[in-house]
N, C-alpha and C positions, 0 to 999 in steps of 0.2 A: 474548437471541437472539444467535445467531452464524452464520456463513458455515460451511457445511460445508463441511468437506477434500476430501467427492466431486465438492463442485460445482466445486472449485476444481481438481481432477482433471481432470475431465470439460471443462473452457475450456481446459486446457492442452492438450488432444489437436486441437482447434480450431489453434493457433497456428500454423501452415502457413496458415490461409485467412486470416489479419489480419497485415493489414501496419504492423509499427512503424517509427515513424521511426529512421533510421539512427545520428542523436545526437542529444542534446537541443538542440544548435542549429538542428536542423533544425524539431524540433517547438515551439522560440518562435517562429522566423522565420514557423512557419503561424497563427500566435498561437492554440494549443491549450494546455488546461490542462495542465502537467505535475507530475511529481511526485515524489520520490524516495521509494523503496521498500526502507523495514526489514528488514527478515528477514533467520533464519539460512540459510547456502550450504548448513546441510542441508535446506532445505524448498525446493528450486530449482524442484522441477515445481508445488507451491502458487504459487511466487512467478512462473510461467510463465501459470500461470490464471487470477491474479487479475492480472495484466498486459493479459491479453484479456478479458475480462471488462470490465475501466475502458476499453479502447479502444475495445472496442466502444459505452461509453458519452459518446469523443469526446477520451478522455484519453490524454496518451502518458506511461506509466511508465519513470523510468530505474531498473535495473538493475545492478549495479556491477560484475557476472561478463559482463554483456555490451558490456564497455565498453574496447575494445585497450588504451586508455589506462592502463589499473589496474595495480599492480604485481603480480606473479603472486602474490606472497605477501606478506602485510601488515605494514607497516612504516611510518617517519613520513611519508613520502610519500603513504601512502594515507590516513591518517587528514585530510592535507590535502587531498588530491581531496575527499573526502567531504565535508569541511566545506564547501568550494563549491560542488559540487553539492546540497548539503542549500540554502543559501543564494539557489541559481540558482534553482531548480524553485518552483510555486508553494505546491505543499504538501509535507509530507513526510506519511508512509504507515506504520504502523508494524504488522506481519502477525503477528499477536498467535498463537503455537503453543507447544508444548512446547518445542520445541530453541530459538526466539528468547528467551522467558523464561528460558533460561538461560544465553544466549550471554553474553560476555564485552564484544562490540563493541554489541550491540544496545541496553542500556543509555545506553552511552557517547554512542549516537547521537541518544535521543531526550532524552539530556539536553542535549546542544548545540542539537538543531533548537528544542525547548521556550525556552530562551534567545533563538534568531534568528528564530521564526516566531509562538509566542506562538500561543493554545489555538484562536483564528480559522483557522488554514492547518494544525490536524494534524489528522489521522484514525488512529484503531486499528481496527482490521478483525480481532476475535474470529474467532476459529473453534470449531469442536467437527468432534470428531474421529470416525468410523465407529462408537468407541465410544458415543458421548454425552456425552466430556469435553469440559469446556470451557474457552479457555483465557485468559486477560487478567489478567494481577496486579493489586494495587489500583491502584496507582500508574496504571496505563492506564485506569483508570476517569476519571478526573481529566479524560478527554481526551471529543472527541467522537468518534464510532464512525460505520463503514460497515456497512450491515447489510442483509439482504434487507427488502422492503418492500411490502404492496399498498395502493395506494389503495381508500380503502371506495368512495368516490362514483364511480370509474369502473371499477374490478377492474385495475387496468394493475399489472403486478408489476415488479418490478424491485430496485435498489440506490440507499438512500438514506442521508442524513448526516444523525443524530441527535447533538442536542447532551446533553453527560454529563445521566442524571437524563429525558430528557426520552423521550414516547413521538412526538413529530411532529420531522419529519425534512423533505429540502430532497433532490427530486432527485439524483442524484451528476452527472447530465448537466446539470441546470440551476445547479453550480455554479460 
């Protein structure tokens, strides 16, 4: 299974009525879970969606295009911010689509966060796309996944954390 791109669409047009915190210091100081968030700068309205989408589930995602502080164009300075913010946040988030599988930096990132957070605090959040493709290389299997979800015993649907391999999953709000 994977998170469609329409759903991921469809939350981002939403992001006017949810309020993110302004930096991630603001969203430890509320002690909500945070996160940092993977993805290629070409999938920015995906990476918009499923920013509200997890907030709505009580989570504040940081963003690295929406952050003053980034340098406009990527250089050793950014590769430093990143790494502490990979480090700050309590999980990292890796938005598994065409253009992040083939990014250059996205790699780079979840081989550092895999080093500092270890397979407990990462998530890959597959998609499939309008077509029916669907996207996660092997290497992200390895990980656990964020994925749409119904409980049988109550019908309540939503988004839950599946560990690699496994069909029972944990909340995304209860974790």
């Amino acid at each position: 299974m994977a998170i469609k791109t329409k759903h991921l669409r469809s939350a981002a047009g939403r992001s006017g009525s949810v309020v993110v915190a302004k930096s991630l210091n603001e969203a430890l100081s509320k002690n909500k879970q945070t996160a940092f968030l993977c993805h290629s700068h070409k999938d920015q309205e995906l990476a918009k969606g499923l920013q509200v989408l997890l907030k709505e589930n009580g989570w504040d995602v940081y963003i690295d295009w929406e952050d003053n502080e980034m340098p406009s164009s990527p250089n050793k300075e950014t590769a430093s911010k990143i790494k502490s913010k990979i480090t700050t946040t309590d999980w990292f988030l890796f938005l598994a689509t065409s253009n992040s599988t083939q990014s250059r930096w996205c790699p780079w990132e979840i081989g550092y966060a895999d080093s500092q957070k270890g397979y407990g605090k990462m998530l890959i959040i597959p998609t499939e796309d309008d077509s029916g493709n669907w996207y996660g290389n092997e290497y992200l299997q390895l990980y656990k996944k964020i994925d749409e979800g119904t409980d049988r015993q109550t019908g309540r649907s939503g988004y839950a954390a599946f560990d690699a391999g496994s069909n029972s999953g944990a909340w995304i709000s209860n974790l």
